[in-house]
N, C-alpha and C positions, 0 to 999 in steps of 0.2 A: 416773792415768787416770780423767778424770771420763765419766760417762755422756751422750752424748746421742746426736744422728741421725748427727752425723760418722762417731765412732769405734765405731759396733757392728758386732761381726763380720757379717762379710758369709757366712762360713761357714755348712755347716747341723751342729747339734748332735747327737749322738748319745745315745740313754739306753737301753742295753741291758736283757737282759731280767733278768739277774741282778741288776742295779739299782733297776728298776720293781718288782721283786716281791718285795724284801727290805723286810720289816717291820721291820728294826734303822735303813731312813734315814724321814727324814722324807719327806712329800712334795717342799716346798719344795726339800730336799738334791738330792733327786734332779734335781729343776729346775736346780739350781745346779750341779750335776754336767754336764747337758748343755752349762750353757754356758760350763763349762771346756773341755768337747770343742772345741766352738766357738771361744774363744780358743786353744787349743792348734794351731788349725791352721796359724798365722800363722807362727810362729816352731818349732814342736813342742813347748811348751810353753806356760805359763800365767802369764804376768808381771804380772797385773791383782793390784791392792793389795787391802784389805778393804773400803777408801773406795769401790773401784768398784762389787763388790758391794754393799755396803750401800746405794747409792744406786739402783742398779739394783730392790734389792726391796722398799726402803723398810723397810729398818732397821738395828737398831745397828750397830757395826762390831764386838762384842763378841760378838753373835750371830751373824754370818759365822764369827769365830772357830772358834765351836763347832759349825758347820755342816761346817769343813774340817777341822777336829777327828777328826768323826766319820766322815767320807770317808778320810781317811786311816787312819783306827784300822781299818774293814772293809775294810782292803787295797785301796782303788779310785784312789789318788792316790798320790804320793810327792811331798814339802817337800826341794827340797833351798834353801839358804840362801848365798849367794854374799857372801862376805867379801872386803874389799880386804887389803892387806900388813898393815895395822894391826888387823886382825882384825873390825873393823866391818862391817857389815852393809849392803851396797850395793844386794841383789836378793834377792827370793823368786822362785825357781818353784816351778809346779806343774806333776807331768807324771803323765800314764793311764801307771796300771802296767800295762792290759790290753795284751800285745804285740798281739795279735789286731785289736784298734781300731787301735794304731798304724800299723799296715801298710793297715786301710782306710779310715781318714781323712786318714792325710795321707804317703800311700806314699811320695811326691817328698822331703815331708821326710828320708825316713829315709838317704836317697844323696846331697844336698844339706846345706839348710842344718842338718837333726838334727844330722848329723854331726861341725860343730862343736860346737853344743851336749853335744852326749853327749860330746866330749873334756871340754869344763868339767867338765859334771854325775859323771861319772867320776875324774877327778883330786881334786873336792870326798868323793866317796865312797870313795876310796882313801885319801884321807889322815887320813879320821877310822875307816877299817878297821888301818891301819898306827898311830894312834896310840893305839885301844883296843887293840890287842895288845901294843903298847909298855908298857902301861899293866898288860895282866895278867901277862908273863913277869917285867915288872921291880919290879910294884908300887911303880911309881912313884905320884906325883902327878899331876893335873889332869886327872883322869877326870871333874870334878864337869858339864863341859861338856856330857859325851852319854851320863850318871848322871847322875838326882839322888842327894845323900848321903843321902836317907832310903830310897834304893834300891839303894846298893853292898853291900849284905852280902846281900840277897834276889839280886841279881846276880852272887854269888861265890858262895852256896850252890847256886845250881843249875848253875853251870858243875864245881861240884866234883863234884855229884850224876851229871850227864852225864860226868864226867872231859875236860872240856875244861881243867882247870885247869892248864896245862904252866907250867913255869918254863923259867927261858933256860936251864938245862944241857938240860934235857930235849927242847929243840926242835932240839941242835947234830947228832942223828944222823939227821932228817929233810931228807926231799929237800925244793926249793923248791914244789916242787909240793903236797907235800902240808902245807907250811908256807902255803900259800895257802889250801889249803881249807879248814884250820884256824880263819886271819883271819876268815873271811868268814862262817864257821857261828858261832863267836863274836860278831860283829857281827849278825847278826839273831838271834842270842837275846835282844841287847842289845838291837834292835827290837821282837821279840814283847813283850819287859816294858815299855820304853816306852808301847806301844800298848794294855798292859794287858788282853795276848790270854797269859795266864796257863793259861788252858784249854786252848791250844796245845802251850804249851812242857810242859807235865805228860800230851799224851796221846800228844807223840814223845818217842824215845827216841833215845840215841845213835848207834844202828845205822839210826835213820829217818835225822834230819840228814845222815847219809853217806851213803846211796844214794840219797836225794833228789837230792843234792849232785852227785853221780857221775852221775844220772839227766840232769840237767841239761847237765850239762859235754857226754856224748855229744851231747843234741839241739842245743845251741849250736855244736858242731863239724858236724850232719849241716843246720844250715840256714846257715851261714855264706856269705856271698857270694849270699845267693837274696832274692828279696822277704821270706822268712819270720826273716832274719836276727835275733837277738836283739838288741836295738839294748842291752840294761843287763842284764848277766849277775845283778848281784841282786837287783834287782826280780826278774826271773823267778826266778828263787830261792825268793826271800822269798815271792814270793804264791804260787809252788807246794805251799812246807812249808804255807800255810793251806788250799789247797784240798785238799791230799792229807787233809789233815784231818776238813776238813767235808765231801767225799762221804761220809764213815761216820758222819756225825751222824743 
């Protein structure tokens, strides 16, 4: 997607206020954050390469990197990564974790065309939820994917520390249900240490992750079927266990 008069969004950007006022982005970021919004209305998501960016601000494409890098690390973005059968890498998105935006920028999306995309973007996020749990009960191989190895032992210490650490006897007398919430609080712990929000995972505790969890689960049940509907049950998750965090900073 190269830059010029054709293909700029015609959409208008948004850059909220928690955005504008956070001294952890850069200015620029922020700029570049509105015009994800911008691209995001198109499709409900954000499929512009690093090339776009970089031409667009007049610079590297290594510095985009670290620009969406840092977007994603303060919870304002979610990468998911679209592989064909042979595991290759066919597509980036990028999509606003903020539900709040999603419903006011591009509401049509979310009863439309979102809707397809969120089966993709969900199937992608189920099945690296189901193969990191495959990975803790059986200790098996091929975690190194969504682990790095200088990170699987900081990532089993704190799962042991929380007692998320089940083995497959121990998950055979749990309901499905609660073998799911299991997945999924697993899976974004594995995100807070990716993200390198350390801070996070040391100021919850295992009794937070579950009622956050639980907290969640209700309000996705009490807006289901409404404008307010959660279109990605872990993004909301995820950026909840940070925000419950950071009001008490």
């Amino acid at each position: 997607m190269n830059f010029n008069q054709e293909n700029k969004p015609n959409y208008f950007a948004i850059i909220p206020a928690e955005i504008r006022y956070n001294k952890n982005l850069k200015a620029i970021e922020k700029l570049m954050y509105g015009e994800i919004t911008a691209l995001a209305n198109k499709e409900g998501y954000c499929f512009a390469k690093n090339k776009y960016f970089a031409e667009l601000f007049d610079v590297a494409n290594n510095t985009v990197s670290r620009w969406i890098s840092n977007l994603e690390k303060q919870g304002y973005i979610k990468i998911v990564i679209i592989r064909n059968d042979r595991k290759q890498v066919i597509e980036r998105r990028i999509y606003i974790t903020n539900t709040y935006l999603q419903n006011c920028i591009y509401p049509y999306q979310q009863k439309d065309i979102y809707s397809i995309n969120k089966n993709v973007e969900e199937n992608n996020i189920k099945d690296m939820i189901d193969r990191l749990f495959e990975y803790v009960i059986n200790n098996d191989e091929g975690i190194s994917e969504l682990v790095s190895e200088e990170r699987q032992g900081e990532f089993f210490y704190i799962l042991e520390k929380l007692e998320f650490n089940y083995t497959k006897e121990q998950i055979k007398i749990f309901t499905e249900e609660n073998i799911e919430k299991i997945k999924k609080i697993i899976f974004c712990i594995m995100n807070l240490l990716k993200s390198d929000r350390n801070n996070i995972i040391q100021k919850v505790s295992r009794n937070k992750f579950i009622q956050i969890y639980d907290k969640c689960k209700k309000t996705e049940l009490k807006f289901k079927g409404t404008n307010k509907e959660i279109v990605n049950f872990f993004d909301y998750y995820y950026t909840s266990i940070i925000r419950e965090v950071e009001k008490d900073v």
